[in-house]
C-alpha positions in Angstrom: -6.3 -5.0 -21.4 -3.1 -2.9 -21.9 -1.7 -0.4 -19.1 0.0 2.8 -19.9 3.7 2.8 -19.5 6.0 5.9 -19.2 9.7 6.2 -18.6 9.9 10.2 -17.1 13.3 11.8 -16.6 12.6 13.7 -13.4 15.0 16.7 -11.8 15.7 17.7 -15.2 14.1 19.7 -18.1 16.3 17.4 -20.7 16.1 14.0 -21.5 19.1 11.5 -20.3 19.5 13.9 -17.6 18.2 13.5 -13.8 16.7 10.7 -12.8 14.7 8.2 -14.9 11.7 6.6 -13.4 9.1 4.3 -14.7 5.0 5.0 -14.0 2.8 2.2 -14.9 -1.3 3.3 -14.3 -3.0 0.5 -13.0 -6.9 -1.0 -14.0 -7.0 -2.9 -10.6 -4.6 -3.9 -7.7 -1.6 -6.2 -9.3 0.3 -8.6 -7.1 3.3 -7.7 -5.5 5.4 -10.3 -7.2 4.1 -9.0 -10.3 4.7 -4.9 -9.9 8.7 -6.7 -8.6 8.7 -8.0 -12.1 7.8 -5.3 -14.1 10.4 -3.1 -11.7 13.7 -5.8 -12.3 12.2 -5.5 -16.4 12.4 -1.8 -16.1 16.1 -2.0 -14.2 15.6 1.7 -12.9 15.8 2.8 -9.6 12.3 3.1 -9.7 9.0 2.2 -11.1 6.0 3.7 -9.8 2.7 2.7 -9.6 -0.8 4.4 -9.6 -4.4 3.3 -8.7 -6.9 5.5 -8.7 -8.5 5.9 -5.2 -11.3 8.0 -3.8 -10.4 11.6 -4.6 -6.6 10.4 -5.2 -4.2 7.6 -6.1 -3.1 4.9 -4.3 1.0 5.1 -5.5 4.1 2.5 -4.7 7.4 2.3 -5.3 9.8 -0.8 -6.2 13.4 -0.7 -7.1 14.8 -3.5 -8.6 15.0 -5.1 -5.4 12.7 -4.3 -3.2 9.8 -1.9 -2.2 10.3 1.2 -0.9 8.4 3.4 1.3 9.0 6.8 0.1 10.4 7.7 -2.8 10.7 11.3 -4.3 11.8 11.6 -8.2 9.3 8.7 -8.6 6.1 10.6 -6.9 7.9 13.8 -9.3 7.7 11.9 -12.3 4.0 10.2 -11.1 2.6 13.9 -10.8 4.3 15.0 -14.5 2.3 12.0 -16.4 -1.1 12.8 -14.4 -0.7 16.8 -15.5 1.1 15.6 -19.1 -1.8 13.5 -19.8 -4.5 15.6 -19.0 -5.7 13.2 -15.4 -5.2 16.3 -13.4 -5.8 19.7 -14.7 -2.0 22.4 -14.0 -4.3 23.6 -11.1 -5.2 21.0 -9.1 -3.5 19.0 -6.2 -2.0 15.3 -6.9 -3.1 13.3 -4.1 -1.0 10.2 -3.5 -2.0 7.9 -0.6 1.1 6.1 0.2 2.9 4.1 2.6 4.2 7.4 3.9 1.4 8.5 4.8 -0.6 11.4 2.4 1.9 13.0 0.2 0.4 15.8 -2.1 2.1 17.4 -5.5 1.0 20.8 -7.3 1.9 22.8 -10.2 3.7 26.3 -9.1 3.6 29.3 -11.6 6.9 28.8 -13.6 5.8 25.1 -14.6 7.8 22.9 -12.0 6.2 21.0 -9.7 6.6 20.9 -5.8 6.1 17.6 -4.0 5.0 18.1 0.1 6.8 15.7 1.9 7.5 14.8 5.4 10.3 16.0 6.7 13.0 13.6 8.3 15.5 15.3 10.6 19.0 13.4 11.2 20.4 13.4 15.0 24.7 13.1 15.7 25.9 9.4 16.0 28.6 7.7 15.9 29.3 6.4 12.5 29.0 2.3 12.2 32.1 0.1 11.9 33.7 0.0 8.2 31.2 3.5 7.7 33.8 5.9 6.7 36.5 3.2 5.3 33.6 2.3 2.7 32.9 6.0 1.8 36.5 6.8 1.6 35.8 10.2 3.2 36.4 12.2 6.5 33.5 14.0 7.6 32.8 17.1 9.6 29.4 15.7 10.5 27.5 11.8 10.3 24.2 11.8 11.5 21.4 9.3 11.1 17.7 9.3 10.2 14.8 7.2 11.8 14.8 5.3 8.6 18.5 4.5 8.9 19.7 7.0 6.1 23.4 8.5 7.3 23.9 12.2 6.3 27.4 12.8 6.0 28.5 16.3 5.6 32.3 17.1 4.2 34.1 20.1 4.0 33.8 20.9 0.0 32.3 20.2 -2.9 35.1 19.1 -4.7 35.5 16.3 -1.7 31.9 15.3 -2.4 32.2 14.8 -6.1 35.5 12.8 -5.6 34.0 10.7 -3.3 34.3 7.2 -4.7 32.5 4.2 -2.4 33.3 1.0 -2.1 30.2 -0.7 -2.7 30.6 -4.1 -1.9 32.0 -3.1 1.8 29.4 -0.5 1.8 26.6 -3.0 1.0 28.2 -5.3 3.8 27.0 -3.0 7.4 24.0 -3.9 7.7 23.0 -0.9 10.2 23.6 1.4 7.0 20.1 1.8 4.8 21.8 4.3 2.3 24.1 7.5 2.5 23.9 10.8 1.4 26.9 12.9 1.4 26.8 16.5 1.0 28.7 19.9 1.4 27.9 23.9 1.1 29.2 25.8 -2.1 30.3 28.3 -2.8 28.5 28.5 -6.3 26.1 31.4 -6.6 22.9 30.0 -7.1 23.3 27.0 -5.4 23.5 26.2 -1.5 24.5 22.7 -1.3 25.0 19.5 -3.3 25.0 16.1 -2.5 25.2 12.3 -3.7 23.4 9.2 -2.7 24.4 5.6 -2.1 22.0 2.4 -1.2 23.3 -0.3 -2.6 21.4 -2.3 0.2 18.3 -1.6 -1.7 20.1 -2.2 -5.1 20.8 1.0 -6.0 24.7 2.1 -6.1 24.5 5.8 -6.6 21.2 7.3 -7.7 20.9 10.0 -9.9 18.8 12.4 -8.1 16.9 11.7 -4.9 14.1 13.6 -4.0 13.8 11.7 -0.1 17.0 12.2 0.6 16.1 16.1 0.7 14.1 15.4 3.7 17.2 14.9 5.4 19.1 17.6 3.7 16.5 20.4 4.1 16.3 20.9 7.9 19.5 19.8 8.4 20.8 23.0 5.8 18.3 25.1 7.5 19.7 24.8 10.9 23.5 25.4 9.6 22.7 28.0 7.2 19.7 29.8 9.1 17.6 29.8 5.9 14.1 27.7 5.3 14.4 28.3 1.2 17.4 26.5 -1.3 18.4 25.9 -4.3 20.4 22.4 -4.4 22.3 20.2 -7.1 22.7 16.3 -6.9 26.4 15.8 -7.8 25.9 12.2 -10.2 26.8 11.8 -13.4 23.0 12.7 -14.4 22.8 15.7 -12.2 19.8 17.2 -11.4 18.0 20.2 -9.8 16.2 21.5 -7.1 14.4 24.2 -5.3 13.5 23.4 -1.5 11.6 24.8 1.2 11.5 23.9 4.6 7.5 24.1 6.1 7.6 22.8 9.6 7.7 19.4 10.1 7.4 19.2 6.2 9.5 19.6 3.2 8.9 21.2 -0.4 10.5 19.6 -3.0 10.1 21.0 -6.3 11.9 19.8 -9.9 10.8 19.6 -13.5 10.5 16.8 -15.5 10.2 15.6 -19.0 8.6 12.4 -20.6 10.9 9.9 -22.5 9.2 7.7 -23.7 5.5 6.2 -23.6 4.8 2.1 -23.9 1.4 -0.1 -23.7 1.9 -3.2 -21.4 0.4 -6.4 -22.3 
């Protein structure tokens, strides 16, 4: 039997812009080694896959490299092929039961679609051995995440789309999960960019990271004293967003747009 195959641009309303992810719907539970494959075939960041489940789907994430436990543009671009293809109707709720716990995505009024995330709050440390000498940068602020993400805030936006890693050193502390840098601007319409670097998990800079915003969003809300943004990921994709901070959760909303659709042998 042949499986749907989609390749979804996600934080983006144009193709070859944000972040392309794969979404493969499942018939039956595959094999780990098997939904690896088909990510290191698809060479994105990520490939996604959904099972249906009770009154949900049962989603996962693998990068080339590894499995992930949260993953934002790919749970985006997930929710966009389940409205796109008529799974869910615009008005009902995506429910994705995940290793993250229940993560829900709906349809708001002007057609993008907000994802309900946990949100991940970064305390001050210390910044690892080699940190800042890999990043190239010196920071106002470096805090870390429970899930060993590094937020490190610098004092423009010009410094954060200069910044220019060095992946191989970066790669080498093994304390260091991935990094987000990110600034305020000064751009109307926009609060604050960002970039993103795991090349632990095989992934140099990605284009537009959805979890990385639930680091960003409380951490913006405390220094700016607002719960509602609009943000920009600085890569050479780019991509857009419009956050709210809900508590101990995170709204993540972007559009998306479908590239290309395959059948899988």
């Amino acid at each position: 039997m042949t499986l749907p195959l989609y390749q979804v641009d996600a934080f983006t309303s144009q193709p070859f812009k944000g972040n392309p992810a794969a979404v493969c719907l499942l018939d039956e539970q595959r094999p780990d080694p098997w939904m690896l494959a088909l990510a290191q075939e698809m060479n994105l960041s990520e490939t996604a896959f959904l099972l249906p489940e009770a009154d949900g789907y049962r989603l996962r994430w693998f990068t080339p490299a590894v499995e992930v436990s949260l993953c934002g543009h790919a749970t985006l671009a997930s929710a966009h092929i389940l409205y796109e293809t008529g799974r869910l109707a615009p008005g009902d709720t995506a429910r994705f039961f995940t290793q993250s716990g229940l993560l829900t995505a709906a349809t708001r009024p002007d057609g993008w679609i907000e994802l309900d995330f946990p949100a991940n709050p970064v305390e001050p440390v210390e910044p690892p051995p080699g940190l800042l000498d890999a990043l190239g940068v010196q920071p106002s602020f470096v805090g870390r995440s429970s899930n060993h993400t590094y937020l490190v805030e610098l004092a423009s936006a010009a410094e954060v789309r200069r910044a220019a890693p060095d992946f191989l050193r970066l790669r080498s502390i093994e304390s260091v999960r991935a990094v987000v840098v990110t600034s305020a601007t000064q751009v109307p319409g926009c609060d604050f960019i960002s970039r993103f670097f795991a090349p632990q998990m095989g992934i140099n800079e990605d284009p537009v990271t959805g979890s990385a915003h639930t680091h960003l969003v409380p951490y913006w809300a405390a220094r700016l004293g607002q719960t509602s943004f609009t943000a920009y990921q600085a890569s050479a994709r780019g991509g857009d967003l419009h956050l709210r901070l809900l508590g101990n959760r995170v709204g993540i909303a972007g559009q998306a747009v479908t590239v290309f659709t395959a059948l899988l042998k």
